[in-house]
DRENBAFI-633788 format. One record per residue (C-alpha): residue in three letters; y, x, z; residue number from 0. Coordinates in nm, 3 decimals. Layout:
- aa,Y,X,Z,i
- ALA,Y,X,Z,NUM
...
END
This chain:
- aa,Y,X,Z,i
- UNK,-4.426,-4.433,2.773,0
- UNK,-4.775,-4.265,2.804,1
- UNK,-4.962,-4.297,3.123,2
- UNK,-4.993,-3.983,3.246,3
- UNK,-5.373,-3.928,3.295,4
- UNK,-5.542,-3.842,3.688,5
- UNK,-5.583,-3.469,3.592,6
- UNK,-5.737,-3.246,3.900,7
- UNK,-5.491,-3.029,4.064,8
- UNK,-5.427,-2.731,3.789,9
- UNK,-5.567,-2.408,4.028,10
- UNK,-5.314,-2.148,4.116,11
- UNK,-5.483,-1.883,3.968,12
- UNK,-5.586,-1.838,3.630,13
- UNK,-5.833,-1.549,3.524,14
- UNK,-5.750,-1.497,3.171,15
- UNK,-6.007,-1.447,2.919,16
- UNK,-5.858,-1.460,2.574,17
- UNK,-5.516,-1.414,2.476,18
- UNK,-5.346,-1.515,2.124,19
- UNK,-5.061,-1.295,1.996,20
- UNK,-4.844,-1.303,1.705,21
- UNK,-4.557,-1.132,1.680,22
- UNK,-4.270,-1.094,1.403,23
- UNK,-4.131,-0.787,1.593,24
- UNK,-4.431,-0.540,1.707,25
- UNK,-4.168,-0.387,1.976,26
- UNK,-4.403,-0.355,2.296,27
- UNK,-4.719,-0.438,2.148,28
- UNK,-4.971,-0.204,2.194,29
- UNK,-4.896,-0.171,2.562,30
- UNK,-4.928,-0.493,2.663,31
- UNK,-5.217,-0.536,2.395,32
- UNK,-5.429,-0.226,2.552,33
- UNK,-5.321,-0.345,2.904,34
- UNK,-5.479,-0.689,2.835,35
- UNK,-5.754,-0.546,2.678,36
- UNK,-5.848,-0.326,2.951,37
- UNK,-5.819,-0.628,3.173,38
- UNK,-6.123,-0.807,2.971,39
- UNK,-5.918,-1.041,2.785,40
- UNK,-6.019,-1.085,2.422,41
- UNK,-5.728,-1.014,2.178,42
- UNK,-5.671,-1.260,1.852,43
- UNK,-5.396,-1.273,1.665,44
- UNK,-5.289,-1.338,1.281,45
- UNK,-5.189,-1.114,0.985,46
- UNK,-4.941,-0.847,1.043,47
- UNK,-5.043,-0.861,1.434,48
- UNK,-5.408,-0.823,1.395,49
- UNK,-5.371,-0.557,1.163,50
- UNK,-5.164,-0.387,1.398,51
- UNK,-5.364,-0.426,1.697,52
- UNK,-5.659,-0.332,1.489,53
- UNK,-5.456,0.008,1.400,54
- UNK,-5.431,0.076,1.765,55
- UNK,-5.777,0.112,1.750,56
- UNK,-5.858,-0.192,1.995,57
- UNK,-6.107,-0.490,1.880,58
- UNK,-5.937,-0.814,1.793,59
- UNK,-6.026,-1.154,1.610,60
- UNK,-5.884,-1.317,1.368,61
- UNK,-5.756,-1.688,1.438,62
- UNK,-5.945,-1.730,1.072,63
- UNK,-6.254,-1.648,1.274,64
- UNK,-6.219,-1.905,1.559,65
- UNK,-6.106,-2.202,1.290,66
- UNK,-6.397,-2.112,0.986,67
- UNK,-6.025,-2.183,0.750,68
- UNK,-5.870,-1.918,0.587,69
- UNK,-5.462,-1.804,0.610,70
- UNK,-5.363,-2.000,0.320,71
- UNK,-5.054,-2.124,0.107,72
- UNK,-4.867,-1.803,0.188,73
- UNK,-4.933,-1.830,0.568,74
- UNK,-4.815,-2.174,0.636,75
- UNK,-5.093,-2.256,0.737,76
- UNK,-5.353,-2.072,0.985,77
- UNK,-5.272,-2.177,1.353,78
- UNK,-5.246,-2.578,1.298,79
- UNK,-5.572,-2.643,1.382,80
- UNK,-5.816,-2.817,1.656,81
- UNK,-5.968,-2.524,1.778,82
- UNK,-5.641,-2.324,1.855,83
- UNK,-5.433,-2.633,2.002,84
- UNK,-5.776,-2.738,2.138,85
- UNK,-5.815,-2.410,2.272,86
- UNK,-5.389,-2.407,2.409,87
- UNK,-5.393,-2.817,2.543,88
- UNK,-5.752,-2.846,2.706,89
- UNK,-5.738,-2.957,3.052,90
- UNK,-5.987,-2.746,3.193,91
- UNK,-6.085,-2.903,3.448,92
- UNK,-6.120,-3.255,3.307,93
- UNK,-6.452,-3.377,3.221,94
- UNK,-6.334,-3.516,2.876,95
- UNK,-6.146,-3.285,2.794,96
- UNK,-6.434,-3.038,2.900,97
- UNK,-6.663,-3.195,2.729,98
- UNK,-6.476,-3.237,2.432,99
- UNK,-6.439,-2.839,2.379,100
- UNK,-6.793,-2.762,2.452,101
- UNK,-6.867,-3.010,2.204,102
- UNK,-6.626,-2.881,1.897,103
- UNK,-6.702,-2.511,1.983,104
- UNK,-6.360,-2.451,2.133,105
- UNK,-6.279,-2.158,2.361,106
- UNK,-5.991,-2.173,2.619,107
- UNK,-5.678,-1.975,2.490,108
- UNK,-5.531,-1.839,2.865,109
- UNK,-5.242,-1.619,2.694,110
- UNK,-4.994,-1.688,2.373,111
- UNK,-4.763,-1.454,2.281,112
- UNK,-4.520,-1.570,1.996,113
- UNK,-4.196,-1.432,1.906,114
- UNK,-4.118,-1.658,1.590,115
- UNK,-4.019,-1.603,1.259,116
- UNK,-3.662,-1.387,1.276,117
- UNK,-3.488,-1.719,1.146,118
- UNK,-3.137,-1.625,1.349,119
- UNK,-3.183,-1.232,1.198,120
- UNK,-3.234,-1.378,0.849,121
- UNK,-2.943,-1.610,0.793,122
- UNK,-2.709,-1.393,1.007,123
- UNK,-2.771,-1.140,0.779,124
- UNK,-2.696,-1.366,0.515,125
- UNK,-3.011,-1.446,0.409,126
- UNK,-3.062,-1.715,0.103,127
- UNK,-3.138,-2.055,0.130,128
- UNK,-3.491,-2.010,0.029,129
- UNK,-3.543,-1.764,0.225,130
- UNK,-3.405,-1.923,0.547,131
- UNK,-3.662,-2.214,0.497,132
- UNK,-3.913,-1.932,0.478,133
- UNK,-3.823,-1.844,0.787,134
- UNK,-3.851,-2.120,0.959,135
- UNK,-4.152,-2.093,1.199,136
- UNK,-4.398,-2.386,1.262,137
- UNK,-4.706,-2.319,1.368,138
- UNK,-4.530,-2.029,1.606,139
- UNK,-4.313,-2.317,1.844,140
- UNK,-4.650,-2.587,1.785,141
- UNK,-4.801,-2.290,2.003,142
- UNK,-4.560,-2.215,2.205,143
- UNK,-4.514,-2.588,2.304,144
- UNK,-4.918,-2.622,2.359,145
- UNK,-4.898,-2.354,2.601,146
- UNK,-4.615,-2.474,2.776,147
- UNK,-4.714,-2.799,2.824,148
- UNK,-5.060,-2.685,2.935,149
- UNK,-4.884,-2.461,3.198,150
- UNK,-5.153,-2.544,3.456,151
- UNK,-5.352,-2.326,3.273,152
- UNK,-5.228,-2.148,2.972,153
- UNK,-4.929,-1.817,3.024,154
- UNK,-4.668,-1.854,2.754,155
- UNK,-4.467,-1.538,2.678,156
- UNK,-4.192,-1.550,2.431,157
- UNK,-4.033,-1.258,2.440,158
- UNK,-4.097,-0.923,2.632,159
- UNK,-3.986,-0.994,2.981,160
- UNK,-4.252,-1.279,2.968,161
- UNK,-4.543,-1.065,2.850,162
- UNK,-4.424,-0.769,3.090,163
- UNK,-4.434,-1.053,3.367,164
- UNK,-4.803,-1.157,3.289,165
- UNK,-4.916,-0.817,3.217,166
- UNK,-4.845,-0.720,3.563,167
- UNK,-5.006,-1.036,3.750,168
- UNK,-5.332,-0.933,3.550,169
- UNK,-5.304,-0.570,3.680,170
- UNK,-5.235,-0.676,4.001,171
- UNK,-5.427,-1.005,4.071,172
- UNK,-5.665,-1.037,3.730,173
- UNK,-5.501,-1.331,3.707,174
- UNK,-5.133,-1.515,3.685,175
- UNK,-5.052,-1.787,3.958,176
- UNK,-4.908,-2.142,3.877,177
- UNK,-4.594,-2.056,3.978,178
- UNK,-4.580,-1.754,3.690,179
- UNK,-4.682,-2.021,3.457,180
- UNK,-4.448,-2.261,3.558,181
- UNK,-4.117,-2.015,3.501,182
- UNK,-4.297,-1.919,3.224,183
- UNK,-4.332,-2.222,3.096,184
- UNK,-3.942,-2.351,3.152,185
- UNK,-3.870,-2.031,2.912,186
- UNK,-4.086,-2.092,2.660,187
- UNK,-3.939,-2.448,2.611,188
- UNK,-3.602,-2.345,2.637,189
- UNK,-3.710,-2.075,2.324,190
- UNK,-3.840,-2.367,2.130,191
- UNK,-3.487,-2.569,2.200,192
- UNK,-3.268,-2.271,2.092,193
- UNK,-3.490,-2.171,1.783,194
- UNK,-3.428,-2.554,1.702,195
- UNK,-3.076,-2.586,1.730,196
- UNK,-3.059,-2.281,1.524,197
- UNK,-3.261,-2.420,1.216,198
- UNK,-3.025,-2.759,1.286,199
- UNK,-2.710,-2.646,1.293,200
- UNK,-2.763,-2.418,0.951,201
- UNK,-2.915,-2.693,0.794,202
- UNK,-2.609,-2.904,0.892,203
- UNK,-2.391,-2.668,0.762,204
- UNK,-2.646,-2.652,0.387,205
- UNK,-2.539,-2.984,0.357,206
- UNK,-2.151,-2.965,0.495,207
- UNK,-2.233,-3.195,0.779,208
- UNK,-1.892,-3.156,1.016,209
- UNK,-2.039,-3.426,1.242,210
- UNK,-2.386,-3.441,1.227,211
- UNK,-2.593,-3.744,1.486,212
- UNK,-2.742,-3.491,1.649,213
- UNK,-2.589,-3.163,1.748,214
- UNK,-2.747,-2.905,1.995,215
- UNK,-2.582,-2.592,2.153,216
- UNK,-2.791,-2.270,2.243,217
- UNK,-2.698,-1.962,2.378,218
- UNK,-2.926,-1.662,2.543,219
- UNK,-2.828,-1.525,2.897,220
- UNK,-2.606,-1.264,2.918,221
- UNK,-2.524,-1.244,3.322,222
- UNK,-2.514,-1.445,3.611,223
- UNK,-2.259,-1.424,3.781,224
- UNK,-2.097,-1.426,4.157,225
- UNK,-1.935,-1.771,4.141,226
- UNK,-1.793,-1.958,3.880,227
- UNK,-1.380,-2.041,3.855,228
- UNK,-1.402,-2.036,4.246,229
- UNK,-1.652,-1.866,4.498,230
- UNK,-1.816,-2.223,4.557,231
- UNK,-1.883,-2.254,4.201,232
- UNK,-2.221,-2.155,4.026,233
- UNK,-2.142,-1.923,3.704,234
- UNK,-2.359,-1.765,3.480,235
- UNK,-2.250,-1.646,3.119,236
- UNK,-2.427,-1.731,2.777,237
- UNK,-2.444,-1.553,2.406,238
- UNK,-2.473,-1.769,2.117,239
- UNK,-2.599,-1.670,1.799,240
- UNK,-2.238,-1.632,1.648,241
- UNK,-2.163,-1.244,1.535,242
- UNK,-1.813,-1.291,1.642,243
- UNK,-1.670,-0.950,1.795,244
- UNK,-1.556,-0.996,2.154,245
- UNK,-1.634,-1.016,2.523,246
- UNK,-1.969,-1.176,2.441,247
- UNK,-2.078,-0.889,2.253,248
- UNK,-1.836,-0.604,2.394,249
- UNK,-1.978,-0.318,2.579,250
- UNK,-1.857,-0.246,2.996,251
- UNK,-1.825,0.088,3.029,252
- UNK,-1.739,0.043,3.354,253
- UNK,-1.609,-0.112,3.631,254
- UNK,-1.691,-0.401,3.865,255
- UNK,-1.928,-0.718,3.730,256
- UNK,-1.738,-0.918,3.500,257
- UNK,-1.680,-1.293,3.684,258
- UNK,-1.568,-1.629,3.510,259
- UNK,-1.247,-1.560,3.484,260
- UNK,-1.223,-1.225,3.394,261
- UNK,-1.494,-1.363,3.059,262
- UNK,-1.242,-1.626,3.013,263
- UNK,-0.874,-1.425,3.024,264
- UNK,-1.034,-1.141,2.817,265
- UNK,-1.144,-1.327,2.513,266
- UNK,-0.786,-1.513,2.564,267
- UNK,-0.634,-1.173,2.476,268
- UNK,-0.847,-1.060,2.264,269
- UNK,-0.871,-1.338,2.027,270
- UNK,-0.487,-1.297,2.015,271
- UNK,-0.397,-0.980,1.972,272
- UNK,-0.666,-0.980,1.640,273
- UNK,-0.388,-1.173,1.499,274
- UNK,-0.213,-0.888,1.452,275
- UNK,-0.204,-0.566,1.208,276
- UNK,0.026,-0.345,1.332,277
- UNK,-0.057,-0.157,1.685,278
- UNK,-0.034,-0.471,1.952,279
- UNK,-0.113,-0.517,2.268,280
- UNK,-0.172,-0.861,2.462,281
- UNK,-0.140,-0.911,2.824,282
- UNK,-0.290,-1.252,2.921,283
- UNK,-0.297,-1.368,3.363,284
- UNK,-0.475,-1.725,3.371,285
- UNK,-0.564,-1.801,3.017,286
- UNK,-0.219,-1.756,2.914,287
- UNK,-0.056,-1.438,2.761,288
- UNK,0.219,-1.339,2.973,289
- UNK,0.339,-1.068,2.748,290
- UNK,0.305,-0.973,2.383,291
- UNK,0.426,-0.720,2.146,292
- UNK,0.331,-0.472,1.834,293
- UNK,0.467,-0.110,1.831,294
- UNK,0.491,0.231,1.675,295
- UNK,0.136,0.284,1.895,296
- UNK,-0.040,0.148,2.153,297
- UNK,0.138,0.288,2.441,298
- UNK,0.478,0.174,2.302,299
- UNK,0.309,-0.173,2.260,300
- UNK,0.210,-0.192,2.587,301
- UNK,0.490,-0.085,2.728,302
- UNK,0.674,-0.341,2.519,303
- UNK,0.435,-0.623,2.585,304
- UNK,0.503,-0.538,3.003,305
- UNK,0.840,-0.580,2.998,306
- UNK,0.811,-0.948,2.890,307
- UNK,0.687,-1.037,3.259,308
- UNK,0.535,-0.721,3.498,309
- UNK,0.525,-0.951,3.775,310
- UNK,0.233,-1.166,3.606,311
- UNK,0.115,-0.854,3.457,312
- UNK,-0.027,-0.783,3.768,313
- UNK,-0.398,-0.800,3.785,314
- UNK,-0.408,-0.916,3.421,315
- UNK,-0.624,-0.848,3.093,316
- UNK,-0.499,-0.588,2.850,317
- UNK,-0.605,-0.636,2.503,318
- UNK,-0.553,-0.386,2.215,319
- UNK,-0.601,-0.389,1.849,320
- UNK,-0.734,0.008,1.816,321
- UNK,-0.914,0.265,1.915,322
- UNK,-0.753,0.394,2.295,323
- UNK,-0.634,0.761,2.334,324
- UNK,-0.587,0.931,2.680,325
- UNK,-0.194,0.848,2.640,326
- UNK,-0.251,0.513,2.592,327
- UNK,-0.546,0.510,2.898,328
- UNK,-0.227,0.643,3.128,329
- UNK,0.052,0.420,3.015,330
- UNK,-0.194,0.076,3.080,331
- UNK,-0.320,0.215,3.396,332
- UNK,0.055,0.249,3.601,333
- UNK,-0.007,-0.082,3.725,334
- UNK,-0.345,-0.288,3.893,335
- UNK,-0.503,-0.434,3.587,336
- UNK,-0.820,-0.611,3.579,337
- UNK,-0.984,-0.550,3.260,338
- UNK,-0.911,-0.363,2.903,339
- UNK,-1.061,-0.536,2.640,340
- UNK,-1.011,-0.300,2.308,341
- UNK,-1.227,-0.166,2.012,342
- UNK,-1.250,0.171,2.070,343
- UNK,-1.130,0.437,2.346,344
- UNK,-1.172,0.827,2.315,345
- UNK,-1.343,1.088,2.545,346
- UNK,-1.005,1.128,2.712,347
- UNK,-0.902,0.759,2.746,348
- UNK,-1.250,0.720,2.907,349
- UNK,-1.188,0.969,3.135,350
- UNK,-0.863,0.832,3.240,351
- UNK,-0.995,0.516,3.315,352
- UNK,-1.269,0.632,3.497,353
- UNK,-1.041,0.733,3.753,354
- UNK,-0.949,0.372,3.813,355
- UNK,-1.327,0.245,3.947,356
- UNK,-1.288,-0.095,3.965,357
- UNK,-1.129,-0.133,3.593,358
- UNK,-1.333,-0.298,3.340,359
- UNK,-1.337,-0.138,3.012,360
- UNK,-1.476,-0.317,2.759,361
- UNK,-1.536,-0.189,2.377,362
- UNK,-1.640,-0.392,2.111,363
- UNK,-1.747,-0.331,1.764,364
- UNK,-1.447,-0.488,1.591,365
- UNK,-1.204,-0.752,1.555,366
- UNK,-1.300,-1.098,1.575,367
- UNK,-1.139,-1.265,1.233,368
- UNK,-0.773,-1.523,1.315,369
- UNK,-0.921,-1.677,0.955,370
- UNK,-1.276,-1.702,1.007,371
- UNK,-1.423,-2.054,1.054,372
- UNK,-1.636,-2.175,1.348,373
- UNK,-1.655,-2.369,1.604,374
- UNK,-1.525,-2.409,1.975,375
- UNK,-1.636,-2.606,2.227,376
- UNK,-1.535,-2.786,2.529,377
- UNK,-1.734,-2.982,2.805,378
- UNK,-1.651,-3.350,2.917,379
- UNK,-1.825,-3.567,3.162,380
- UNK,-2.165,-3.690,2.996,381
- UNK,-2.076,-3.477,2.693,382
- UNK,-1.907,-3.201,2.477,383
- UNK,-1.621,-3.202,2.259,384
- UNK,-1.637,-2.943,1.917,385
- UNK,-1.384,-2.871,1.661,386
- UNK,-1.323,-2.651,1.416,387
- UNK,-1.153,-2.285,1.514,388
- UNK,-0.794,-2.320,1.489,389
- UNK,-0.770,-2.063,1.154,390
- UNK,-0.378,-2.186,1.078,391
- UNK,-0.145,-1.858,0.974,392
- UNK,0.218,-1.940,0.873,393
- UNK,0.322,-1.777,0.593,394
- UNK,0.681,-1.747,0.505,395
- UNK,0.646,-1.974,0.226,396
- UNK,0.507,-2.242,0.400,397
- UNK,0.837,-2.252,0.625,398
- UNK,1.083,-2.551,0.501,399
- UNK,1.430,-2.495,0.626,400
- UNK,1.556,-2.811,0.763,401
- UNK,1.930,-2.668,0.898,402
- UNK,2.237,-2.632,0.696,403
- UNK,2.192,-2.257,0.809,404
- UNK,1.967,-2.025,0.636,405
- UNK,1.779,-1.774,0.888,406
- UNK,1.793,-1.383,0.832,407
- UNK,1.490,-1.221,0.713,408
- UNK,1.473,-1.034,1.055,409
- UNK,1.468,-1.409,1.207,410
- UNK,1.168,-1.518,0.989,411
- UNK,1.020,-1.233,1.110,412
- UNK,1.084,-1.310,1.472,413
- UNK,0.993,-1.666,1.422,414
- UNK,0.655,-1.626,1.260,415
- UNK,0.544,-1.388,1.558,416
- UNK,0.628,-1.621,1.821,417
- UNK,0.531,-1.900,1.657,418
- UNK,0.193,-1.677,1.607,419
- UNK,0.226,-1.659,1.989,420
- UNK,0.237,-1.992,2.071,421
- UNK,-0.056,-2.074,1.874,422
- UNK,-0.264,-1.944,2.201,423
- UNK,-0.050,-2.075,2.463,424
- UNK,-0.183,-2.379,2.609,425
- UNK,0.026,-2.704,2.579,426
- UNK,0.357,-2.755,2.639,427
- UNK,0.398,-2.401,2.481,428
- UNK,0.764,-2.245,2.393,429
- UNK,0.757,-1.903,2.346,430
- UNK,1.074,-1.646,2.283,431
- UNK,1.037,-1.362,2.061,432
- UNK,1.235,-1.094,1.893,433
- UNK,1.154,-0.765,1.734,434
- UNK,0.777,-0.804,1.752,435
- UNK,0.797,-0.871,2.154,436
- UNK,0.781,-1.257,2.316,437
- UNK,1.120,-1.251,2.557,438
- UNK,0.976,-1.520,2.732,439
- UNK,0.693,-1.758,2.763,440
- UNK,0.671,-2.122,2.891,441
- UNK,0.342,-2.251,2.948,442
- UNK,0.121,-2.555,3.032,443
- UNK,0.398,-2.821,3.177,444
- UNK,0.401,-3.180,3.134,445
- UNK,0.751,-3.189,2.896,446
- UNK,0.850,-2.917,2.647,447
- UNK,1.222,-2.890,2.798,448
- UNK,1.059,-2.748,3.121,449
- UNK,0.839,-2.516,2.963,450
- UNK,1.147,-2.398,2.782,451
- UNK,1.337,-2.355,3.078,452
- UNK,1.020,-2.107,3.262,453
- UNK,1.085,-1.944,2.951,454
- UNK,1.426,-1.887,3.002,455
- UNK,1.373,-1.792,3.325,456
- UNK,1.112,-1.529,3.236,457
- UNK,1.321,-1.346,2.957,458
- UNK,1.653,-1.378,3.189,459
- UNK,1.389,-1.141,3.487,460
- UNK,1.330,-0.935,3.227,461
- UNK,1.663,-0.866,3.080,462
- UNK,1.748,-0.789,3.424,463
- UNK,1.406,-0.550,3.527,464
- UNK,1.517,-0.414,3.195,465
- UNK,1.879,-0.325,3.314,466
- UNK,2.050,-0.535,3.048,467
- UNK,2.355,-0.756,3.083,468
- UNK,2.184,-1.034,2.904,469
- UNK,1.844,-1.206,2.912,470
- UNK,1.588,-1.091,2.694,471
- UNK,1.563,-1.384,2.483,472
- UNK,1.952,-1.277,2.344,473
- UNK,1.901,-1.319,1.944,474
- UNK,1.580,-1.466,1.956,475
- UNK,1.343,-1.682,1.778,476
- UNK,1.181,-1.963,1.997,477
- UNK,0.892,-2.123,1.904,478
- UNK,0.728,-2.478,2.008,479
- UNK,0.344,-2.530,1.944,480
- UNK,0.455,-2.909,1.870,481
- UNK,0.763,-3.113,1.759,482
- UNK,1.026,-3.151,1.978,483
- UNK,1.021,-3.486,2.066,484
- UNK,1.403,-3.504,2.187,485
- UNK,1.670,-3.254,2.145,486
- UNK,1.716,-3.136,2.516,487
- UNK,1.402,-2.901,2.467,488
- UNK,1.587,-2.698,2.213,489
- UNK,1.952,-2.735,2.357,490
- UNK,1.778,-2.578,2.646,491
- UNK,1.608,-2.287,2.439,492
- UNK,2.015,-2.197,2.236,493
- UNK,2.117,-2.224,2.556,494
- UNK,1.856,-1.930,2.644,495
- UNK,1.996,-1.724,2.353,496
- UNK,1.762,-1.823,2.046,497
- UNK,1.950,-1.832,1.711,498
- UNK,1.633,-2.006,1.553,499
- UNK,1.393,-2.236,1.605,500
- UNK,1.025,-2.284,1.444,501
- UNK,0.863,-2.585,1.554,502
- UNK,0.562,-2.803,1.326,503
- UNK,0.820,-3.126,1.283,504
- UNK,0.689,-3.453,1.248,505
- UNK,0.870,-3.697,1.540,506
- UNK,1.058,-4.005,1.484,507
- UNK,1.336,-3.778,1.610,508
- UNK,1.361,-3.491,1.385,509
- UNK,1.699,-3.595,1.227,510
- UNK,1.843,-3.631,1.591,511
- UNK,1.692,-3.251,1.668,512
- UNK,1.808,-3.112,1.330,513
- UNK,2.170,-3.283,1.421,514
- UNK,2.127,-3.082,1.747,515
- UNK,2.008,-2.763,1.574,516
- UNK,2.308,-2.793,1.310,517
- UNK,2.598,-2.852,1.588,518
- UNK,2.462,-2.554,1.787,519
- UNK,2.436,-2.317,1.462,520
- UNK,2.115,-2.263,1.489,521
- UNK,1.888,-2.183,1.189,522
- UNK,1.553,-2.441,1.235,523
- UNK,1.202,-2.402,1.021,524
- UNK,0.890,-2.669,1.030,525
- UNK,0.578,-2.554,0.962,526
- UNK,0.415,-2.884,0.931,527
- UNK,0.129,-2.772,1.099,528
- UNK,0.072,-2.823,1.466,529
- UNK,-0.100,-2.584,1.729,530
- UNK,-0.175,-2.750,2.012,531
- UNK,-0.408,-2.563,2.259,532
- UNK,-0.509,-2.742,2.591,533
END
């Protein structure tokens, strides 16, 4: 590795005397540029920039004029050059490097401001190949990178926090301090890094690379928060450049500062209950829906998706599938409930829950697509695990009726919208379901005839909360993320009431568990695809 050379101490403050800007977006520009200005720095900048900053009515170079080269081959080239990364790297205060400068003619460049070429903007908005390449910045991040690196001496700004930040040391001080440089310099590289793994992973995906050797994750700051799962825990939460509609991108209304979990439960729910088309509601506690239903309207869903488990409701995440009203606001707000995640809520549902301070309402601009790919991503010691979103819907005519009984349309029904269910349950899931409402869920144990036994347990509660004679999973359809690998799991979920089962298939067992199915008169589907959430 390079020796790093015996540089003098870089001095705390820097008295800036010329400043390079170029800017894709000209948001903020002639404020900072007059500010700077009036401060004595000399203003150059490129193209678009100049000519702005020009039509402000303030003098400005152009880079062409430091370099003696004109902007050529449609602006690729204009800032690669000695006397601009001459002007960005030049150790000041180094003799060599000094004398190197005076020597070429270059000027010190104390201040870059670069936004980059929209690349995320263009192929977001579905920009063409060619003109995603186009938009691929190099000269901008070569800059950018200069400065950084030359932090001892050189303010990087990237975006308008960081220019706001160094226009104020200069109006304050005439100068910025090390320290300025140094945060500024940590966000400048962490720019670069994000505007890199954007231009990656697209170009991975040009060429239908699933896996590529290299694979780099970016995301922008949206909040730090209190603590993380628990108060001893760091957290802070991150947007990526996905366009997905959800939590990341959902508006609070109100209520208290979103923590970890709170993120975590609410794009849970929401990502379920966008499986849906009629009105549903999801109520998820701990990553795990504890209640689920459609109905006529949102209040009747709700109330529907409650009586699956009100104790667990408690303190939950409500998501919904439309726009609130003010009856809807004042059926979900009977009980505690931590946040409502939904897409839309009226002047009257607002009101409503504005009554209820510490609720967090979130609205977002949409659904987030079941059938849209992407990716997900989870963290492991010394790495990351990614796969691809889980887009599997069961159609009808995918089932494949493995019992000498034939299920009732009403039971397909109720067996596709559990086994919907299950799909974002984590593992062991069994889920009970009839009439568009789960009866009762089983989540997370170590064997599938436990989980179908909490199941059991939770629709029996609710028969009884409910006032019936029988548990709520009477006449249900009970679905298992995974094959059952022995009978007992599904003995135990007849024995809970189901009169049909929808499970993937696939064990060595399946003939002893269709045996099981066809002595108990149950009606059995496999799906042959698996849903496994951990």
């Amino acid at each position: 590795m390079p020796a790093a050379p015996a540089f003098p101490p870089a001095p705390d403050a820097v008295r800036p005397v010329r400043a390079l800007i170029s800017l894709s977006d000209k948001a903020g520009l002639e404020e900072a540029a007059r500010a700077l200005h009036d401060a004595g720095v000399e203003l150059v900048s490129t193209g678009g920039t100049r000519a702005a900053i020009a039509g402000f009515g303030l003098p400005v170079k152009d880079v062409a004029d430091l370099t003696g080269f004109p902007e050529m081959m449609d602006g690729r080239v204009k800032t690669l050059h000695p006397v601009v990364h001459g002007g960005l790297l030049g150790v000041r205060d180094a003799a060599e490097h000094k004398a190197a400068m005076e020597a070429h003619g270059i000027g010190p460049i104390d201040i870059v401001w670069i936004d980059l070429y929209p690349f995320e903007s263009t192929i977001a908005a579905g920009g063409d190949f060619a003109s995603a390449v186009e938009n691929i910045d190099i000269g901008g991040p070569a800059m950018i990178r200069s400065g950084a690196k030359n932090h001892g001496y050189v303010a990087v700004a990237v975006d308008a926090a960081s220019i706001g930040e160094i226009v104020a040391a200069v109006k304050a001080e005439g100068a910025t301090s090390l320290a300025l440089r140094k945060r500024l310099a940590a966000r400048a590289f962490a720019r670069t890094a994000a505007y890199d793994a954007a231009v990656s992973s697209w170009f991975a995906e040009q060429v239908e690379d699933a896996a590529p050797a290299r694979k780099s994750v970016a995301g922008s700051l949206a909040q730090t928060l209190r603590y993380g799962e628990n108060p001893h825990q760091t957290g802070a939460f991150y947007r990526t450049g996905e366009a997905r509609p959800g939590v990341a991108r959902a508006e609070q209304v109100q209520g208290k500062e979103l923590g970890y979990n709170n993120i975590a439960d609410a794009d849970a729910a929401y990502e379920l209950v966008a499986e849906f088309e009629a009105p549903a509601c999801v109520i998820v506690k701990h990553a795990n829906p504890c209640g689920v239903a459609v109905g006529r309207d949102l209040a009747d869903a709700y109330q529907r998706a409650l009586e699956c488990d009100a104790v667990s409701a408690f303190g939950g995440v409500i998501a919904v599938n439309r726009g609130l009203t003010g009856a809807d606001a004042r059926a979900i707000t009977d009980i505690f409930t931590e946040v409502v995640i939904a897409p839309g809520a009226d002047e009257e549902a607002r009101a409503v829950f504005a009554a209820k301070k510490n609720l967090r309402l979130l609205l977002t601009d949409g659904l987030p697509d079941p059938l849209a790919a992407g990716e997900v991503f989870r963290s492991v010691a010394g790495g990351f695990l990614v796969q691809s979103r889980d887009v599997s819907r069961i159609q009808p005519e995918d089932l494949k009726i493995v019992t000498r009984r034939q299920p009732t349309p009403q039971e397909v029904e109720d067996m596709l919208f559990a086994f919907t269910v299950a799909k974002h349950v984590k593992s062991n899931a069994i889920v009970y379901a009839k009439d568009g409402q789960t009866a009762g869920i089983g989540a997370g144990q170590m064997n599938r005839r436990d989980s179908a036994r909490i199941a059991a347990i939770r629709a029996r509660e609710a028969g009884e909360a409910k006032g019936l004679a029988h548990s709520l999973a009477q006449g249900s359809a009970c679905a298992s993320e995974a094959f059952f690998p022995f009978a007992d799991g599904l003995i135990e979920a007849a024995q809970a009431g189901a009169t049909a089962i929808i499970q993937p298939g696939g064990s060595i067992r399946d003939e002893e568990v269709i045996a099981a199915a066809d002595e108990l008169n149950l009606a059995m589907a496999f799906t042959g695809v698996r849903v496994f959430r951990h």
